[in-house]
N, C-alpha and C positions, 0 to 999 in steps of 0.2 A: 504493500500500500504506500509506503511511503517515496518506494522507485518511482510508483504512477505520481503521486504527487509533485515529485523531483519532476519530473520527463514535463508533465502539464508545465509547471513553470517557467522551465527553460525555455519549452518553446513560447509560450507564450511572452517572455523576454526577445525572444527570436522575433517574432511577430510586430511588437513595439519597434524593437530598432529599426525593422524595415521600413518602418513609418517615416522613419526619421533621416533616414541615409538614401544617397542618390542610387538606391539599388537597380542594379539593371537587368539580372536575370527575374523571372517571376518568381511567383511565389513555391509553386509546387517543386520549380527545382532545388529552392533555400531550402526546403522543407527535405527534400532528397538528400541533401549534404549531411541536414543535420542526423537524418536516421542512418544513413549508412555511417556515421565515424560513432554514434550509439550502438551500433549494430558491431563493427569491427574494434573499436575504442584501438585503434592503431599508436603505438607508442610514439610515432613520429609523422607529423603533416609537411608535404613541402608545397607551397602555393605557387604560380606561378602568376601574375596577376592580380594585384590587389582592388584594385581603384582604389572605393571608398570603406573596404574590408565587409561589407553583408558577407558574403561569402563564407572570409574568414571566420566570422563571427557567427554564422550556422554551423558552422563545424566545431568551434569551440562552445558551442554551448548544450552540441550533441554528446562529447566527452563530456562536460559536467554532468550534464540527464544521467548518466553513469559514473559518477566517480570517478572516471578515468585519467589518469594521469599524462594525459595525451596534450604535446608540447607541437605547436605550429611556428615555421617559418614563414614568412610571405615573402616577395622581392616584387617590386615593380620600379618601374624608374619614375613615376608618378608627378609626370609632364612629358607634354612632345618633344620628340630628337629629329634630327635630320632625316632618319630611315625609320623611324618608329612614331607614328601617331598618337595620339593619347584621349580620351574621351575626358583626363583631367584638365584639359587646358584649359575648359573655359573658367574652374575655380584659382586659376595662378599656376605660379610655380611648383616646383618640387618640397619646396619648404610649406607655402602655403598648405597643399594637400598632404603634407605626412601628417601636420596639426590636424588638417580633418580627421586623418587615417587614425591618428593614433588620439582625439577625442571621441570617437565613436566605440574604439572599444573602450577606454575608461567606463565611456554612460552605459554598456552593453556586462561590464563590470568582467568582462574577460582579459584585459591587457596581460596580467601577469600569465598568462599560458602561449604568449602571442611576443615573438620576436620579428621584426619589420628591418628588410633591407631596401632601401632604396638606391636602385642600380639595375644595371644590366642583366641577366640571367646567368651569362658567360661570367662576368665581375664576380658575381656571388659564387657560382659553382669555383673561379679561382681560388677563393677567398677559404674555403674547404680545406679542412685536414684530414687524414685518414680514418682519425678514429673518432669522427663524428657519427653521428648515428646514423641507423639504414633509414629509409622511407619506407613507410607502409602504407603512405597513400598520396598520390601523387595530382594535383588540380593545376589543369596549364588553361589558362583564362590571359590569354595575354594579344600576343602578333599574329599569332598565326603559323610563327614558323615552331610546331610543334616536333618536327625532325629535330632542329637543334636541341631541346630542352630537353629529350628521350634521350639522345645520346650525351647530353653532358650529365645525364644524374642516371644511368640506366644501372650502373655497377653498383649503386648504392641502394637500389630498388631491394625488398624482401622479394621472395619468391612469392608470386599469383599478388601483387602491389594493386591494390585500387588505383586505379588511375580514370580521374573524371577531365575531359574534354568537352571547354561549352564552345558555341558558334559553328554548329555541323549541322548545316540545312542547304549549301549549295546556293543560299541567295548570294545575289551580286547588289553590294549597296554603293551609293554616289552622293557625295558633299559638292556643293560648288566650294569654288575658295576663290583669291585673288587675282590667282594665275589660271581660274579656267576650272576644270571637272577633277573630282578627282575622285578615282574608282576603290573601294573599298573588296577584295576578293576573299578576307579572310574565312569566312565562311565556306567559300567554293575549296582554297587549299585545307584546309580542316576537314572536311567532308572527303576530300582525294587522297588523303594523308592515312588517314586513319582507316579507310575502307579496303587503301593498299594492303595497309600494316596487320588486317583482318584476315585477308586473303592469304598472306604469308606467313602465318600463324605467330608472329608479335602480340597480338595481342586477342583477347576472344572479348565480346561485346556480350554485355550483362544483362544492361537494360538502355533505354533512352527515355529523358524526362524533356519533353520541349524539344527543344535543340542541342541538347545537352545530355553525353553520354557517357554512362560507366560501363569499362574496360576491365579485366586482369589483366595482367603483364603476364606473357607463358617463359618462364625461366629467363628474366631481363640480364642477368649476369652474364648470361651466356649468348648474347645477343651478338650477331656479325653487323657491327658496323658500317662493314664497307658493302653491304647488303641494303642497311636501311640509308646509307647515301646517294644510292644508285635507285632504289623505289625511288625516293624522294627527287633526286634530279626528272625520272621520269614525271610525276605526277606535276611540278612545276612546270614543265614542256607542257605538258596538257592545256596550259592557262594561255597560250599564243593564240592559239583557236577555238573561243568557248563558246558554249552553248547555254544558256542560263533563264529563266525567267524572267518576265516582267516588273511581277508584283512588288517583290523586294526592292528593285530598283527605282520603280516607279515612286514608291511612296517615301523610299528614304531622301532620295531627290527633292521630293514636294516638303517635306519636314525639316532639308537643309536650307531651302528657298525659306522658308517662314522665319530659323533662325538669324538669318543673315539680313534681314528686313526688320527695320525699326518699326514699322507700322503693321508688320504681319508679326513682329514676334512674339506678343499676346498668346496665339494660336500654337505656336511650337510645341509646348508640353503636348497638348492635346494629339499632333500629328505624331510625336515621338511614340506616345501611349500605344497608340493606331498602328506605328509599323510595329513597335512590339510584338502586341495581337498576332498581328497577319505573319509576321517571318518567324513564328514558331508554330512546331509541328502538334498536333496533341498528344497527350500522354499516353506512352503505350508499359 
C-alpha cells in the first residue's frame, strides 16, 4: 500500500512539473519513461538531450516510485552551434537554460539524483574514465545523429541496455530563418537509423509510444563498429533522394511562419500544439 501511495505521488509530481516546463514530448510518452526506469530501476541513466529536463525528471521520479537508487547523467549543449540546432534558443544562452534546467529539477525536488553536463556528447563521453559506471538505460533525444552517440557509449552499455529513441516518425519538418528554409530531417534519419540497426540485429524494438521508441541493445559490447558506420553512411545516402510526407512539413512551416511574425505570433503556441498532435503516431 504504501509502494501504491509512493508510485500515485511521484507521478502525480510528474504531472505538475509538466505543467510547468516547456515539455515537448507528450504526455503518455513522460509517462512511459517514468514506468519503464520503475519497472527496470537501472542503476545508471545516460540522457542524451536535455532541453528543459521533463524527461529527465520522468525518469527520476520513476526511481523514486521505487526507492531506487538510480543516479542520471544528462548532456546537452543547451543552445544552438554552428552544426547543431537547439529548440533552447529562443530562452538564451547556454547559461540562461542550464538555470532553467537545473530550476526545474530543484521545484520537481529530484536535482540531487541528476548530474547535468552541458556540452557536446563527444566532450562528455571524452571526459569519461574507465571505471565509471555501465548504462543501463540509454535516452538519445538530441540531433539526430544517433550513430554517433551508440558508438561513443556502446562498451559501456549492460547487456539487453534500455535504450529509448524519441523523433522516429519519418516527418520532414521546415523553419524559415534569415537566410531562407531551413529543412529539419531528424526524424527521417532517426527513423533510417534505427530501423537499419533493427534489421541487423543491434538492437530489437520493444514497444513505441508516439514517436518514441524502446529498444534493447543485443550484446552492445560486442558490437562491430565499422559495421554500424557503414549502415549508417548508407542510410544518410538515402536523405539525397527522399520521399517524405506532406503533413509534417506543411504544418511545421505554417507554425515557423506564425513565430517569426510579430503580429501572427499570438497564434504560435496554438500551431506548435497542432503539429505536435499530427506528427505523432498513436500509441501502440
Amino acid at each position: 500500500m504504501n509502494q501504491v501511495a509512493t508510485n500515485t505521488d511521484c507521478r502525480h509530481r510528474l504531472h505538475t512539473a509538466l505543467g510547468q516546463i516547456d515539455a515537448l514530448m507528450s504526455r503518455p510518452v513522460y509517462d512511459a519513461l517514468f514506468d519503464a526506469v520503475a519497472r527496470e530501476t537501472p542503476d545508471h541513466i545516460l540522457e542524451i538531450g536535455t532541453a528543459h529536463g521533463a524527461g529527465t525528471i520522468a525518469m527520476a521520479l520513476g526511481a523514486e516510485s521505487r526507492g531506487a537508487a538510480t543516479r542520471i547523467q544528462t548532456v546537452d549543449t543547451l543552445e544552438a552551434l554552428a552544426d547543431i540546432p537547439s529548440s533552447r534558443a529562443d530562452y538564451g544562452d547556454a547559461k540562461a537554460n542550464e538555470d532553467i534546467v537545473r530550476g526545474n529539477f530543484d521545484r520537481a525536488g529530484v536535482a540531487s539524483r541528476i548530474s547535468l553536463f552541458v556540452g557536446r556528447s563527444d566532450v562528455f563521453a571524452a571526459s569519461q574514465s574507465p571505471g565509471d559506471p555501465m548504462i543501463g538505460m540509454l535516452v538519445l533525444d538530441a540531433d539526430g545523429r544517433i550513430d554517433r552517440d551508440l558508438l561513443l557509449f556502446h562498451a559501456r552499455m549492460t547487456r539487453n541496455c534500455l535504450i529509448v529513441v524519441d523523433d522516429i516518425d519519418g516527418d520532414v519538418g521546415a523553419s524559415f530563418t534569415r537566410g531562407g528554409l531551413s529543412l529539419d530531417l531528424k526524424h527521417v534519419i532517426s527513423e533510417k537509423l534505427t530501423s537499419s540497426l533493427v534489421a541487423h540485429g543491434y538492437l530489437k524494438l520493444e514497444k513505441r509510444v508516439w514517436n518514441t521508441s524502446f529498444f534493447r541493445a543485443v550484446d552492445p559490447q560486442d558490437w562491430d563498429e565499422d559495421e554500424i558506420r557503414a549502415l549508417a553512411i548508407a542510410c544518410y545516402r538515402e536523405l539525397v533522394f527522399l520521399k517524405a510526407g506532406t503533413r509534417g512539413l506543411f504544418v511545421s512551416t505554417a507554425a515557423s511562419l506564425l513565430g517569426s511574425n510579430a503580429v501572427l505570433r499570438p497564434f504560435y503556441g496554438s500551431a506548435r500544439a497542432i503539429y505536435r498532435r499530427l506528427s505523432r503516431r498513436p500509441r501502440r
